[in-house]
N, C-alpha and C positions, 0 to 999 in steps of 0.2 A: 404747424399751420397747414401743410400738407393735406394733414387727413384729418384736423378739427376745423381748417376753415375757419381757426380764433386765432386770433395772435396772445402769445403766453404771455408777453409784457401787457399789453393795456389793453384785452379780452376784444378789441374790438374784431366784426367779421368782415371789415371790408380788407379783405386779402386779393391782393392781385399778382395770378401766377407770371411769371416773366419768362418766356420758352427763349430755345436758342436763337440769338441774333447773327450768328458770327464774329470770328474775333477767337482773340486766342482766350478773353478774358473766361470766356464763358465754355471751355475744355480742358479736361485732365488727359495730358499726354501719356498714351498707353504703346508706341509705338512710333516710327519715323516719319507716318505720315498722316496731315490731318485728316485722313479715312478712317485711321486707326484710332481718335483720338476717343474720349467719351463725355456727351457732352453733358450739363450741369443745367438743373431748370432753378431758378430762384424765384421765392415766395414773398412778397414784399406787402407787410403792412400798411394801408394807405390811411393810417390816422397819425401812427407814431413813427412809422419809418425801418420798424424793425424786420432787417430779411434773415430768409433763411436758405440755403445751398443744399440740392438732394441730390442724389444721382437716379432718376427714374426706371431705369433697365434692370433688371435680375444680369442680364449681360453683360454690361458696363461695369458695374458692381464686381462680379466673377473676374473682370478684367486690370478691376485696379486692384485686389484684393491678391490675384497672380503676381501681379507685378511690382505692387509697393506693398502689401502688406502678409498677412499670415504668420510671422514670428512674433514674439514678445522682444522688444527693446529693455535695454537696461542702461 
């Protein structure tokens, strides 16, 4: 929905992006304080309801990828 601007369940294009409000809801904690944190924009389908959670920044990204992720889990 991001970058088609369709929503993949029910095609339609009334998509509405949803930027940061405040709140914890809406941040991945990357560190001790909410300066640190990175925050989460969601894409919300306005026919069926269906969202979706991205992280916008090459930054943010680089920042949770350092801190939660990079190994393979088994």
């Amino acid at each position: 929905m991001k970058n088609s601007h369709m929503c993949p369940k029910c095609n339609s294009q009334d998509i509405v992006r949803l930027d940061y409000f405040g709140g914890w809801g809406n941040q991945v904690p990357t560190g001790l304080t909410m300066l640190s944190n990175v925050q989460i924009t969601r894409h919300l389908c306005g026919s069926c309801g269906y969202i979706e959670e991205w992280i916008d920044s090459a930054r943010g990204i680089k920042k949770l990828v350092n801190k939660y992720g990079g190994k393979k889990r088994t």
